[in-house]
C-alpha positions in Angstrom: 95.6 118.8 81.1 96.8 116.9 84.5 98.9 117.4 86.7 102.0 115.9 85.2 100.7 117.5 82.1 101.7 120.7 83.9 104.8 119.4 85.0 106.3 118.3 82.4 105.6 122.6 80.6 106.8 123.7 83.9 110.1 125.6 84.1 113.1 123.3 85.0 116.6 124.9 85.0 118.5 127.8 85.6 117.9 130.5 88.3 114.8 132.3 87.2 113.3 128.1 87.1 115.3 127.1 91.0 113.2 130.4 91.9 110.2 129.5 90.5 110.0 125.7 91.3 108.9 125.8 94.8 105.9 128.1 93.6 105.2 125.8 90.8 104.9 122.8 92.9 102.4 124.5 95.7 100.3 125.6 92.9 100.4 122.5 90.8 99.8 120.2 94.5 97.1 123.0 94.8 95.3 122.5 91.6 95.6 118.9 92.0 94.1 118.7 95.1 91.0 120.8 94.2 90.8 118.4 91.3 90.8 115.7 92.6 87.8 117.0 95.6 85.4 117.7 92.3 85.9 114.9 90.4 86.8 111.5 91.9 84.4 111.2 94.4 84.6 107.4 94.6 87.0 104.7 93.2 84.9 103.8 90.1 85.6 107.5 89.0 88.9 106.6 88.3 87.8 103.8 86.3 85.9 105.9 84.1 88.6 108.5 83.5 91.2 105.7 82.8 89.0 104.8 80.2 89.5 107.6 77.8 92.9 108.5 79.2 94.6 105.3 78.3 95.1 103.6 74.6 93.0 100.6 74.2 95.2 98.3 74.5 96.6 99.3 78.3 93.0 99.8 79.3 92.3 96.3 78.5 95.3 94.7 80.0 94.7 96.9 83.6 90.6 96.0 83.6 91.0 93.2 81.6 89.4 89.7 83.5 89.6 85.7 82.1 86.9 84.2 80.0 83.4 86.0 79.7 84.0 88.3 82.9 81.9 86.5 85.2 84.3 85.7 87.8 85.1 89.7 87.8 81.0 90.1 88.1 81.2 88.1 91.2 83.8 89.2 93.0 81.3 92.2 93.2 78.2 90.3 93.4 79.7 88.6 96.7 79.4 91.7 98.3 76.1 92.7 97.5 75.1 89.5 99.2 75.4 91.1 102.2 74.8 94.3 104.3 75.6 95.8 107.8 73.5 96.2 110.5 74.2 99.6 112.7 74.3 99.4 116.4 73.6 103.1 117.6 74.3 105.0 120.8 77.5 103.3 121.5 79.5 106.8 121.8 81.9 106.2 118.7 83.9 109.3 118.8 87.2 107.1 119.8 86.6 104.8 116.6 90.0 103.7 115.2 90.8 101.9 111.9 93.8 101.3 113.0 95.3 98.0 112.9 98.2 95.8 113.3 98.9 93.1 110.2 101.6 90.9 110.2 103.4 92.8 113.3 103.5 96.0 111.3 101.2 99.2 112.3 99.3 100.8 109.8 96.5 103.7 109.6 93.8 101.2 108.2 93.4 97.5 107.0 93.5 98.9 103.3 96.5 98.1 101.1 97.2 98.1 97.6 98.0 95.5 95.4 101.3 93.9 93.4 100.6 95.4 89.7 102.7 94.0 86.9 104.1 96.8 84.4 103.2 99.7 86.8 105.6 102.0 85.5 105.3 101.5 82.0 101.7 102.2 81.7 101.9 105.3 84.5 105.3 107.5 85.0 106.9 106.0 87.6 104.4 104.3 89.2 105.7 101.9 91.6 107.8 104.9 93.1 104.6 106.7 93.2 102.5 103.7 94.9 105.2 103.2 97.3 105.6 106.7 98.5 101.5 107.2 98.9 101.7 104.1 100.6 104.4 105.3 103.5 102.9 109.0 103.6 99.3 107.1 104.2 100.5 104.1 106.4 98.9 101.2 104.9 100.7 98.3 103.1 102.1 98.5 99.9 103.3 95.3 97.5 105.7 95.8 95.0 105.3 93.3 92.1 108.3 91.1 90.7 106.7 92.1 86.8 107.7 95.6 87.4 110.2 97.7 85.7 111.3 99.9 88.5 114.4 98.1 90.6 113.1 96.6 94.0 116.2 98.3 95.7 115.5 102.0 94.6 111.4 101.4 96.1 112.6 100.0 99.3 114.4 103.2 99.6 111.1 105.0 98.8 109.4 102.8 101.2 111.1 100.2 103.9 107.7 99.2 104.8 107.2 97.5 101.4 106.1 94.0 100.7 107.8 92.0 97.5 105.4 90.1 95.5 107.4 87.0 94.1 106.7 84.9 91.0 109.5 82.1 91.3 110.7 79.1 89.8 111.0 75.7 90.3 114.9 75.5 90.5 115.9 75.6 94.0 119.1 77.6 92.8 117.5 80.5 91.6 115.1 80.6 94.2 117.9 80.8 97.0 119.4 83.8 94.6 116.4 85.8 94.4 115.6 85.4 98.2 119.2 86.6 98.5 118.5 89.4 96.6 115.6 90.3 98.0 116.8 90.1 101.5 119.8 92.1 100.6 117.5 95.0 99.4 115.7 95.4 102.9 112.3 93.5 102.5 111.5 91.9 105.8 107.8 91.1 104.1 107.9 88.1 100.9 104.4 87.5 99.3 104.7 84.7 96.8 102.1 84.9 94.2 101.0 80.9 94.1 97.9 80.7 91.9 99.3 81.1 88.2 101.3 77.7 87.8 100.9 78.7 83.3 100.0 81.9 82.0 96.9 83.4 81.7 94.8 84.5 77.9 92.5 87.4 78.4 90.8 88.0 75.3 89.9 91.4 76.1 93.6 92.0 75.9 93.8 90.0 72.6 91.1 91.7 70.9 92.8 95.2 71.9 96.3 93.8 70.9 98.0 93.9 74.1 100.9 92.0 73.8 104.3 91.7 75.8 106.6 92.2 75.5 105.5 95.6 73.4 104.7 94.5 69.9 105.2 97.1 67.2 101.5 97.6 65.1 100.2 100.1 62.8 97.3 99.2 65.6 99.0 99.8 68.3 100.8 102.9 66.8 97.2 104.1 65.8 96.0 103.1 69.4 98.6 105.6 71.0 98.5 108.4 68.6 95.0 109.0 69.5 96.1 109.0 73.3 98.9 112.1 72.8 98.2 113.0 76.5 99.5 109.7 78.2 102.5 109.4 75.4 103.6 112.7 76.0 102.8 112.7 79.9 103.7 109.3 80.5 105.9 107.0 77.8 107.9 109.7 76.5 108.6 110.4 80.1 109.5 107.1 81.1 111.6 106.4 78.4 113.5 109.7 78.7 114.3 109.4 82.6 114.7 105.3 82.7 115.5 104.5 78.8 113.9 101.2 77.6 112.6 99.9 80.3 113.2 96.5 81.6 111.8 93.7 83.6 114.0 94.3 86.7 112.7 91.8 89.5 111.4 88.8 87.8 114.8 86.9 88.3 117.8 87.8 90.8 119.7 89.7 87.8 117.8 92.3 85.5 115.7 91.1 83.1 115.0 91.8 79.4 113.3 94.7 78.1 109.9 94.7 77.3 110.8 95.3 73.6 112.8 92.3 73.8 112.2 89.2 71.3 111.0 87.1 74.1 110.9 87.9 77.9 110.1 84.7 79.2 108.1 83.5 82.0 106.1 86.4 83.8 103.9 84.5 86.1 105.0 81.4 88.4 106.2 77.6 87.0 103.9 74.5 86.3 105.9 72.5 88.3 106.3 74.8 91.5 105.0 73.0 94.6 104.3 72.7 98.1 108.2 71.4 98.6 109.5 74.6 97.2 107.4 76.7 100.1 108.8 74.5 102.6 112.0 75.1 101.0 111.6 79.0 101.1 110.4 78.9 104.5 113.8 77.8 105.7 115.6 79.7 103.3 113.4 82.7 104.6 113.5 84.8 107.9 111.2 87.5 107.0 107.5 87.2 107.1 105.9 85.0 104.3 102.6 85.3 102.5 101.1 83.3 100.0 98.7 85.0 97.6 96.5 83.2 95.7 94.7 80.8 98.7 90.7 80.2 97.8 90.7 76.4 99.6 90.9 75.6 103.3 93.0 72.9 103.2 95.6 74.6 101.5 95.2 77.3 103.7 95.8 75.0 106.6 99.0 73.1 104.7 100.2 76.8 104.6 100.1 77.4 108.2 101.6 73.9 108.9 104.4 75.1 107.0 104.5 77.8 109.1 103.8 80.5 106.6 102.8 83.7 108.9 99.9 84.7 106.7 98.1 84.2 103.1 96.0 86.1 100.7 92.5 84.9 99.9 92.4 86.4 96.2 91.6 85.0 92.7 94.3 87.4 91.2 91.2 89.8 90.1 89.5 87.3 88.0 92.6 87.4 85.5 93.1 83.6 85.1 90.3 82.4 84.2 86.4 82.0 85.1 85.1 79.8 87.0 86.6 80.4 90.2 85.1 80.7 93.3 84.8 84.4 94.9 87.4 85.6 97.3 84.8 86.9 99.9 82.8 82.9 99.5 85.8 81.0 100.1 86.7 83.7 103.0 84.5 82.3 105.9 85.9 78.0 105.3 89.5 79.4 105.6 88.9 81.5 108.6 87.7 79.0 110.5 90.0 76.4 109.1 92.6 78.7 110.4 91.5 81.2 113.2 95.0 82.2 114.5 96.5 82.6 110.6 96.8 86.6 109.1 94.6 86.0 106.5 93.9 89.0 103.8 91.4 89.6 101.6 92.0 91.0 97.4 89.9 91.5 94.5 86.2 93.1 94.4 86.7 95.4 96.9 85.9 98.8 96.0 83.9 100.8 98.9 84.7 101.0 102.6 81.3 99.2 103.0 83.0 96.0 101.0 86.1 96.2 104.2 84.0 96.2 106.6 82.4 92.9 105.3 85.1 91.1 104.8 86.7 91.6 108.2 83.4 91.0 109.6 83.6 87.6 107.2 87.0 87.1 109.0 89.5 88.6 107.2 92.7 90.8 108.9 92.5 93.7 106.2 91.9 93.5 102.1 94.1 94.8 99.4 92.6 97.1 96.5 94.3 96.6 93.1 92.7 98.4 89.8 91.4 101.4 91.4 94.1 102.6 93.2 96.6 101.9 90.2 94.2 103.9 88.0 94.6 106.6 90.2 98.1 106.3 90.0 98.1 106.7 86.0 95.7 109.4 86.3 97.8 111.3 89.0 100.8 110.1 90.3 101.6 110.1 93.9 98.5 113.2 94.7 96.4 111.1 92.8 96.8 107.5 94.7 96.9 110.0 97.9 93.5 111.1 97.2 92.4 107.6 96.0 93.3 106.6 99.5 91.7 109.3 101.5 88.9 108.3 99.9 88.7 105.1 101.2 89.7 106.1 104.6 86.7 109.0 104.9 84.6 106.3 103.7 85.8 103.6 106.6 85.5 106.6 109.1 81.9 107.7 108.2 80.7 104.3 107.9 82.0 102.8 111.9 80.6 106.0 112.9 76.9 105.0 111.4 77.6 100.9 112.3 78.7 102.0 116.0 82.0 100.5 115.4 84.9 101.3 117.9 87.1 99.3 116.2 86.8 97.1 112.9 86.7 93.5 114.2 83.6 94.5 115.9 81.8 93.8 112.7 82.1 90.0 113.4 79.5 90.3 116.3 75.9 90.3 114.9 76.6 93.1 112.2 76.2 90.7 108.8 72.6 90.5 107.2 72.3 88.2 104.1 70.0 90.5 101.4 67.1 88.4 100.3 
């Protein structure tokens, strides 16, 4: 049992329950928390949990990469190219993670990642992301595959970023940027690096499909996972009905038991035109995720796009792509002035720290922090993310760091 396991047997109305439901929220927030202190210790312990939580075929589409999973090895392997060298006696009891990205303030250069289909494999997910996001002050993307409105999570959180997929036809793009204006995003990321979708056969082997695909497979799949039906589906489908694909397109989109749901990703024939014509269109800050070269980095900036993430979409598309934290180093000098971020691989506070000392502005954490999410809602991404930041505190203390873009001074070593 989990927390939202002991939520959902919890008393809920009349008076004896109004009495009672402050107590059973301190105790539950209380059992959580001491939970969460013995057993995650480190993201990959979320990893493993997710694992026997989640039916086969939802595991395979979170941790699922392209091909034979060696781009996914080497987003790791980059990392373990390198380590830190300390500088002691420097006096580092005013360290600070804090940071400044894209004008806005936040606790630490740490964010978490767009996630397509958040809610539907964890109970209200993107609320839950968005609001552990605001309460820990670090950036937060909302992804356009997601099934939770982008109005009701700018509510949750007004510091939140919408993570685009858009279209080649100029009409609907100036509708969606409408839209998304009108909901209160100052901060557009548009996701540039899946022109045709992608086939991850790990997904296809564990019949992930979707839209949702009846199965005797699938219903076999989530029979032996009672916990997240009961905890999580049956939830979601009893507070939200059949959920749909609400931000894809500037009206609500199908549901994902729908026939068909169309294009989830970007458009083959999207180009560098359209970003010029979004800048105009535009007056909020613009990212492009999905940058690996320089000189598209730099055509970016000329654009006057006001930052970009370096990020192979996790390994997802396919496998023989180039490393975020390799390419990182060409586009940061290509572009010294540009916000440039860093996503996919990272998984310690040791992996940050390298790639702002590689010459990134922050990094965004994906998997992890979603599995934490599915495992425990809000508490649980609250205590995925005090993880991280314990970690970044402990480890400028022992490096002699004051501040985080100290790293770029003589602190890289490359392991033999």
């Amino acid at each position: 049992m989990d927390c939202q396991d002991m939520y959902e047997i919890a008393p809920r109305g009349g008076v004896l329950a109004r009495i009672a439901r402050p107590v059973r929220d301190r105790l539950i927030a209380a059992w959580q928390a001491r939970r969460n202190q013995l057993r995650y210790l480190n993201l990959d312990d979320y990893t493993r949990d997710a694992r026997r939580f989640l039916p086969r075929a939802l595991f395979a589409y979170v941790a699922g990469s392209a091909g034979d999973g060696r781009a996914l090895a080497a987003n790791r392997t980059a990392f373990d190219r390198w380590c830190l060298v300390p500088h002691v006696l420097r006096g580092v009891g005013g360290r600070s993670a804090r940071t400044t990205i894209l004008g806005q303030d936040f606790a630490m250069p740490v964010g978490i990642s767009a996630f397509g289909a958040a809610a539907v494999v964890g109970f209200d997910a993107d609320l839950a992301m968005a609001r552990a996001a605001r309460a820990a002050g670090v950036p937060y993307q909302l992804s356009a595959n997601s099934i939770t409105p982008m109005e009701e999570v700018i509510r949750a959180n007004p510091d939140a970023w919408f993570a685009a997929y858009l279209p080649s036809s100029l009409s609907v793009i100036e509708r969606m940027m409408a839209r998304t204006a009108r909901a209160g995003f100052t901060t557009l990321v548009i996701t540039v690096d899946v022109p045709v979708g992608a086939r991850r056969e790990d997904e296809t082997r564990a019949r992930y499909t979707m839209p949702l695909r009846p199965s005797l497979r699938l219903a076999f799949d989530m029979l032996t996972h009672p916990r997240w039906v009961a905890g999580r589906f049956a939830r979601t489908l009893l507070a939200r009905g059949i959920p749909h694909i609400e931000n894809i397109a500037p009206v609500r989109g199908p549901s994902i038991f729908a026939r068909s749901i169309g294009p989830v990703g970007g458009a083959a024939d999207f180009n560098w035109e359209h970003i010029r014509a979004i800048r105009r269109m535009w007056r909020g800050r613009l990212v492009l995720k999905g940058i690996l070269a320089p000189d598209d980095a730099i055509r970016a900036r000329d654009i006057g796009v006001d930052g970009i993430i370096v990020s192979n979409h996790g390994a997802r598309l396919f496998d023989s792509v180039i490393a975020p934290l390799e390419a990182l180093p060409a586009i940061r000098q290509a572009c010294p002035d540009m916000t440039i971020l860093l996503d996919s691989g990272v998984r310690r506070a040791g992996d940050v720290i390298k790639a702002i000392a590689l010459g990134a502005d922050g990094v965004m954490i994906g998997r992890p922090f979603f599995f934490a999410t599915i495992l425990g809602g809000q508490a649980g991404l609250a205590h995925a993310i005090r993880l991280v930041a314990g970690e970044l505190d402990r480890e400028m203390a022992f490096l002699g760091l004051l501040d985080l873009r100290e790293s770029r001074r003589n602190r890289l070593h490359p392991r033999p």
